[in-house]
C-alpha positions as CSV (number, residue, x, y, z in Angstrom):
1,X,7.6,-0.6,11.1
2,X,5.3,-3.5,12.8
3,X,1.7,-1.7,14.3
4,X,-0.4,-3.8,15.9
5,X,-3.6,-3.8,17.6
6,X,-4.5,-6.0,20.1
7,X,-7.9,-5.2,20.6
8,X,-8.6,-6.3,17.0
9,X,-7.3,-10.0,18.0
10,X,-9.1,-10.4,20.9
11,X,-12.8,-11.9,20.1
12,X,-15.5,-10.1,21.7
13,X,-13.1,-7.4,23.0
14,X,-15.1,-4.5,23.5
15,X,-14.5,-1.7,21.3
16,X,-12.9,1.5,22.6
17,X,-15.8,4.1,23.5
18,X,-15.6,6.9,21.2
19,X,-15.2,11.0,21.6
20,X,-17.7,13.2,19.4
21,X,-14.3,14.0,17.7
22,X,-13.4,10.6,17.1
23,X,-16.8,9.5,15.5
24,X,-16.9,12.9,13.2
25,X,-12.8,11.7,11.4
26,X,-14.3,8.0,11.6
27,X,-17.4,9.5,9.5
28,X,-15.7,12.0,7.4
29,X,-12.9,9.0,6.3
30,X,-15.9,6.3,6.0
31,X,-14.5,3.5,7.7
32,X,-13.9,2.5,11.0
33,X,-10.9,4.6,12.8
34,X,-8.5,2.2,14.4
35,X,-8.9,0.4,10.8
36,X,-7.8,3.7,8.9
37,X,-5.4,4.1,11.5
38,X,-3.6,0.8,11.0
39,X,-3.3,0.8,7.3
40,X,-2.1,4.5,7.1
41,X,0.2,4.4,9.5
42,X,1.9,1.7,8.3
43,X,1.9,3.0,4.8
44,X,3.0,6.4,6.2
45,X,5.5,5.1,8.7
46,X,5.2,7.9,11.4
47,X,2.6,10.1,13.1
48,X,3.3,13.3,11.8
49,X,2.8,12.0,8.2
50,X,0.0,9.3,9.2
51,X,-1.7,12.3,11.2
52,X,-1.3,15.0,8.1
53,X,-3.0,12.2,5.8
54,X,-6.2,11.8,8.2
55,X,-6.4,15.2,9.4
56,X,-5.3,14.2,12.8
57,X,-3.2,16.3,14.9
58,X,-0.1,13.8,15.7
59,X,-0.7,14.2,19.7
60,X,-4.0,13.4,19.2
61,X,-3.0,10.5,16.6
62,X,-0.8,8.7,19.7
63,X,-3.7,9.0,22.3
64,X,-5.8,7.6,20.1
65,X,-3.5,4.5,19.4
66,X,-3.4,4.2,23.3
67,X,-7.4,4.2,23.5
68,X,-7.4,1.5,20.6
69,X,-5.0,-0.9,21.9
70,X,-2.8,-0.2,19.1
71,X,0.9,-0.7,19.8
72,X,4.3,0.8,17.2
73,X,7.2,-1.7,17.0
74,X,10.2,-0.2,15.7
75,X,12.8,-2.8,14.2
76,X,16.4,-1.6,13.5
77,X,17.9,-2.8,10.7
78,X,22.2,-2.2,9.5
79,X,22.2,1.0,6.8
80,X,23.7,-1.8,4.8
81,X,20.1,-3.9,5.0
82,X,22.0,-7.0,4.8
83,X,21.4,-7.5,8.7
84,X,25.8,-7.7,9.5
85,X,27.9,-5.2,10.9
86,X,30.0,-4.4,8.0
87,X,33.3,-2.9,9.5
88,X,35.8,-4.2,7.3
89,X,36.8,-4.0,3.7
């Protein structure tokens, strides 16, 4: 899983204005959110378990994403992980 956040490429892109809510997790973790919610999610892979690990409600999780710019590309790989179709012997 690929996340991305365009915001973060874009020089002198004005940061995303944040709720009292947002600003207390962003103090409480010590870093800056989208940041803390890059690198979680993709060490945690979704947003229930990237949510449990910042203390995030999961719905609140995605509409934060949204407010950051921060975009989830999925890649689907063969249960074989060599990339083929393997349908014969």
């Amino acid at each position: 899983m690929h996340v991305k956040s365009p915001r973060a490429q874009l020089p002198g892109a004005a940061p995303a204005t944040r709720t009292k809510m947002m600003r207390s997790v962003e103090e409480r973790l010590g870093t800056p959110l989208e940041n803390a919610i890059l690198e979680t999610y993709e060490r945690e892979g979704t947003l229930e378990r990237t949510g449990a690990v910042l203390g995030i409600n999961p719905n609140t999780l995605y509409v934060w994403m949204l407010r950051f710019g921060i975009t989830r590309k999925v890649v689907l790989v063969h249960a074989n992980g060599n990339g083929h179709h393997d349908d014969g012997p």
